[in-house]
N, C-alpha and C positions, 0 to 999 in steps of 0.2 A: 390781292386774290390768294387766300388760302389754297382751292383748288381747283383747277380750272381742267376738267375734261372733254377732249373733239371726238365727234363721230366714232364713239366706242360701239366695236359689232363683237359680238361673243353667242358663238352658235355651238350645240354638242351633236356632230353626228350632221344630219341632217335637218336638226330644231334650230332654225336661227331664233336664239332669247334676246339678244339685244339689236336693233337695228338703227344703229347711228345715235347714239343718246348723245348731247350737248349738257353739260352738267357746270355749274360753279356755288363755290362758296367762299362768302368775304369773312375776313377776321370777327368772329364774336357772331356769327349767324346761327342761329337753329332753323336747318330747316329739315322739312318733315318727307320721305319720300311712302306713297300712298299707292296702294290698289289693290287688286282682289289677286287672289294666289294664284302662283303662275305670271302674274304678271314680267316678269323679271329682275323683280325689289332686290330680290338676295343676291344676285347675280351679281347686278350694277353696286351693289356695296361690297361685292367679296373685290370685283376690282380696282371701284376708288379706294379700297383699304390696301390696297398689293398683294390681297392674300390669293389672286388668279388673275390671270396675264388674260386682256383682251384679244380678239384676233388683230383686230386693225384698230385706227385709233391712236388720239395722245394725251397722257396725263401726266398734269405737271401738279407735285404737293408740295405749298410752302417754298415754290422757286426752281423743287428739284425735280428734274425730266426722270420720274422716275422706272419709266420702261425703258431707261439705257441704264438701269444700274446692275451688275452681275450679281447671282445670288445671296452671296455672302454679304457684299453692301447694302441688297435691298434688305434684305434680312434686318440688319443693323438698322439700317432707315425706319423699316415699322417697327422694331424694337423699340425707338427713342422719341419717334415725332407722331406716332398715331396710335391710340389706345380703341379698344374695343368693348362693348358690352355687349353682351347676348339675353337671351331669354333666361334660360338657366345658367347661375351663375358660375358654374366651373372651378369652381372654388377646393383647395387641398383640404382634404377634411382635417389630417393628425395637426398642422398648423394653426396657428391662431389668426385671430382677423389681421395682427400688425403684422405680425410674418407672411399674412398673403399678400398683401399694400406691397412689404419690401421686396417680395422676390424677381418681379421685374428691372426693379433699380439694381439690384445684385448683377442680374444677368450683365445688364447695360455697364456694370465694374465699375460702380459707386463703391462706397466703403458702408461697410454696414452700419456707421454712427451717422452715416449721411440718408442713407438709404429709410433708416427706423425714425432721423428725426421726423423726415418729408411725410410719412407714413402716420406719424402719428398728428400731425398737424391737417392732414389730409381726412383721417378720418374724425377729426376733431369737425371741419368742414363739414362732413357728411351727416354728423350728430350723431357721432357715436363714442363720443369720449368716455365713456362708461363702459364700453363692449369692447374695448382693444386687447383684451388677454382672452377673450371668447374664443373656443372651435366653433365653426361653421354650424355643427349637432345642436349647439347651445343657442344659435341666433333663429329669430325666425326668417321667413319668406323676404320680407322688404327691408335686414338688418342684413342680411344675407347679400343682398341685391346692391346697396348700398358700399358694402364690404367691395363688392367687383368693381364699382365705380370708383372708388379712390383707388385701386390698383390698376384701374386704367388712365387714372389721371396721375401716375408715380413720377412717371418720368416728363411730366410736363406737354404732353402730345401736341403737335400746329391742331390736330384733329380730334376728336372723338366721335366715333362710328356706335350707335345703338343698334343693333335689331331687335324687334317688339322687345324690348326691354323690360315692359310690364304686364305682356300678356299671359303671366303666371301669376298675378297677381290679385288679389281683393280689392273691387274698389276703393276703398281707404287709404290702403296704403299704393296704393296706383295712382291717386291725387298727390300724395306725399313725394312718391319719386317723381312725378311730373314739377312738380314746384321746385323739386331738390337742381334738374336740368337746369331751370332757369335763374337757381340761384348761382349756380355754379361759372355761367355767363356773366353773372354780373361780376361776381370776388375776382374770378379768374380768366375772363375777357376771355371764355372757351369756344371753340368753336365746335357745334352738335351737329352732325346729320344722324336721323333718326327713322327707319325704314318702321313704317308704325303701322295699323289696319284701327286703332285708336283715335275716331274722330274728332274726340275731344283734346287730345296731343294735339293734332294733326292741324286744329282749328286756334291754338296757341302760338302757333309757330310763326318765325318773321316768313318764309314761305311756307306753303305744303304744294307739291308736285304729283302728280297722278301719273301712274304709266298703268299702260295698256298693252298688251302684245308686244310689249321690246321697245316700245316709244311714250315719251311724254304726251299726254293728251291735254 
């Protein structure tokens, strides 16, 4: 079991958003998590990612309990074993696409001939062996997109966390990174959860999960 979360509750104020979610995913799973805004999609991925502490609740990623680890650790921890993709890709513009790949592996104190190889073998994967001296300005929308995904795949993650990952996008090239997920599964045995509103992702996937008001429906 990749990631195995218990009765995760996360309320702001007086809004309970999460009400007891039970969550797992096995090595090499994509699954899709689904439902109308407000649901509390973003929530339950900001904290199977560790990027926000549940109230109560236990989750363990890849083995490690990781609500007993102290800042600095947990820091390190999502630094090296869980990558992220967002909607907008976040990308450094003066940088080029290799130098965005490697800067994660930098942080994580790889060596830069270690960091540029992976980087470039990475976005050789994502098909863009031709675009690795590009700025960000120079790529379009799904070259862009793609760009984020091999810097979230640098340092090898147990995980990769999407959110609507293609709903900036055209359908064409929204077909393209859909396909890209699931090649990525196969080269790289990755494991995707993908918070999508995309039912044709959503309907690809080895599950798709609906919540509703704080709970899987």
């Amino acid at each position: 079991m990749i990631i195995e979360a218990r009765d995760i509750h996360k309320s702001f104020g007086k809004l309970e958003v999460l009400k007891g979610i039970d969550f797992h995913a096995e090595k090499g799973e994509i699954v899709a998590v689904t439902g109308a805004s407000g649901a509390g999609k973003t929530t339950l991925l900001e904290i199977l990612g560790t990027l926000s502490s549940p109230d109560s609740g236990t989750l363990e990623i890849d083995g490690t309990d990781v609500l007993r680890l102290g800042s600095r650790e947990l820091a390190s921890f999502r630094g090296q074993r869980i990558g992220f993709v967002f909607q907008f890709h976040h990308l450094l513009p003066e940088f080029t696409s290799e130098e965005n790949v490697m800067i994660p592996a930098l942080i994580a104190g790889r060596s830069a001939s270690d960091a540029r190889a992976t980087a470039r073998e990475l976005l050789d994967t994502v098909g863009l062996t031709g675009r690795m001296n590009h700025k960000p300005s120079e790529l379009s929308g799904g070259e862009q997109q793609r760009v984020a995904i091999a810097r979230a795949l640098v340092n090898s993650p147990a995980v990769l966390f999407a959110d609507e990952p293609t709903g900036n996008l055209d359908s064409v090239t929204k077909e393209e990174i859909h396909k890209l997920f699931f090649d990525l599964r196969e080269k790289l045995g990755q494991t995707i959860i993908i918070v999508t509103h995309d039912s044709s992702l959503a309907g690809r996937c080895d599950r798709a999960l609906t919540m509703k008001d704080g709970r899987f429906v």
